[in-house]
C-alpha positions as CSV (number, residue, x, y, z in Angstrom):
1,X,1.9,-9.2,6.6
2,X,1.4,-6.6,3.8
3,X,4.6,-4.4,2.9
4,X,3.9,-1.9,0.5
5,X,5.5,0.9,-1.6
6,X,3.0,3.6,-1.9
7,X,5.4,6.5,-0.5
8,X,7.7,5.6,-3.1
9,X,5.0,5.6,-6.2
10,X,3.7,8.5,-4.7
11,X,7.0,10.3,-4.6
12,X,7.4,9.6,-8.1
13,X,4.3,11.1,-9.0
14,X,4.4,14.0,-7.4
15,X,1.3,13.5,-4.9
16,X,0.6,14.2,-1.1
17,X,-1.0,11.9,0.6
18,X,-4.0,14.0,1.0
19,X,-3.6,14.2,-3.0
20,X,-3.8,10.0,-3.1
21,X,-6.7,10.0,-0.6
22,X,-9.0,12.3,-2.4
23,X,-8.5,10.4,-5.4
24,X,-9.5,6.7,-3.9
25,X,-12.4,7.9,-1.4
26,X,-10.4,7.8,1.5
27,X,-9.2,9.9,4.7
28,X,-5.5,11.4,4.2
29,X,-5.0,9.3,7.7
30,X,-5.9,6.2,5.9
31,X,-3.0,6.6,3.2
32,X,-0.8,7.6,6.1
33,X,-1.7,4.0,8.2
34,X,-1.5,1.7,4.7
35,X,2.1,3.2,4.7
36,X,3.0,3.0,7.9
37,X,2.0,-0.7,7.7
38,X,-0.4,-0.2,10.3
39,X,-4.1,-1.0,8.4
40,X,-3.9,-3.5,5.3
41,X,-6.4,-2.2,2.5
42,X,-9.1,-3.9,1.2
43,X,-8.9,-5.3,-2.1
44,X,-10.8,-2.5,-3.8
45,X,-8.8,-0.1,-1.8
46,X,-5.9,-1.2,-3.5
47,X,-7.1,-1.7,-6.7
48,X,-7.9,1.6,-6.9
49,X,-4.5,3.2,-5.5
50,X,-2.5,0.6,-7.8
51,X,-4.7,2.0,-10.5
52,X,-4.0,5.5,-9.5
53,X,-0.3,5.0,-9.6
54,X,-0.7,3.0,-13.2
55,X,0.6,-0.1,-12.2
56,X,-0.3,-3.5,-10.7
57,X,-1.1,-4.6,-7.5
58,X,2.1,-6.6,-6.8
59,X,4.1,-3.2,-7.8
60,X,2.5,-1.6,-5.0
61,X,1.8,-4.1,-2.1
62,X,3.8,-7.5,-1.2
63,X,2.1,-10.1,0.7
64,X,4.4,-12.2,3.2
65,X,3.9,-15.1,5.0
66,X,5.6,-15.8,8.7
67,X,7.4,-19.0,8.0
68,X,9.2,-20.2,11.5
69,X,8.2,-19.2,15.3
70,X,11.7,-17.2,15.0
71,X,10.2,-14.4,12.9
72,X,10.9,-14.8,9.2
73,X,8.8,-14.2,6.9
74,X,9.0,-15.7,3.4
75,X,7.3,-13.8,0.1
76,X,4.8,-15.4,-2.2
């Protein structure tokens, strides 16, 4: 599972998510799904919005691992 903080960059940049979606190529619906945690991006995809927001990947999305058949998930 990918979690991500993009709302939160966003936010502190002042941008809209139609803003963030011109700037990487994609559909304002797209930004609103990565956020939502409903579409993981490419890697490109989020190269370029980690670049956008002037930071690394990792500052932006967190991959997590499920660990146990109860449901909790462990970070890498």
């Amino acid at each position: 599972m990918i979690r991500n903080r993009m709302k939160e960059h966003r936010a502190r940049l002042g941008l809209k998510q139609e803003d963030l979606a011109r700037m990487v190529g994609v559909r304002r619906e797209t930004i609103g799904n990565l956020e939502k945690g409903r579409y993981n991006p490419s890697l490109v995809l989020a190269w370029n919005i980690a670049a956008v927001f002037g930071v690394s990947i990792e500052e932006v999305f967190t991959v997590e691992a499920e660990t146990s058949e109860a449901g909790s998930y462990r970070s890498f």
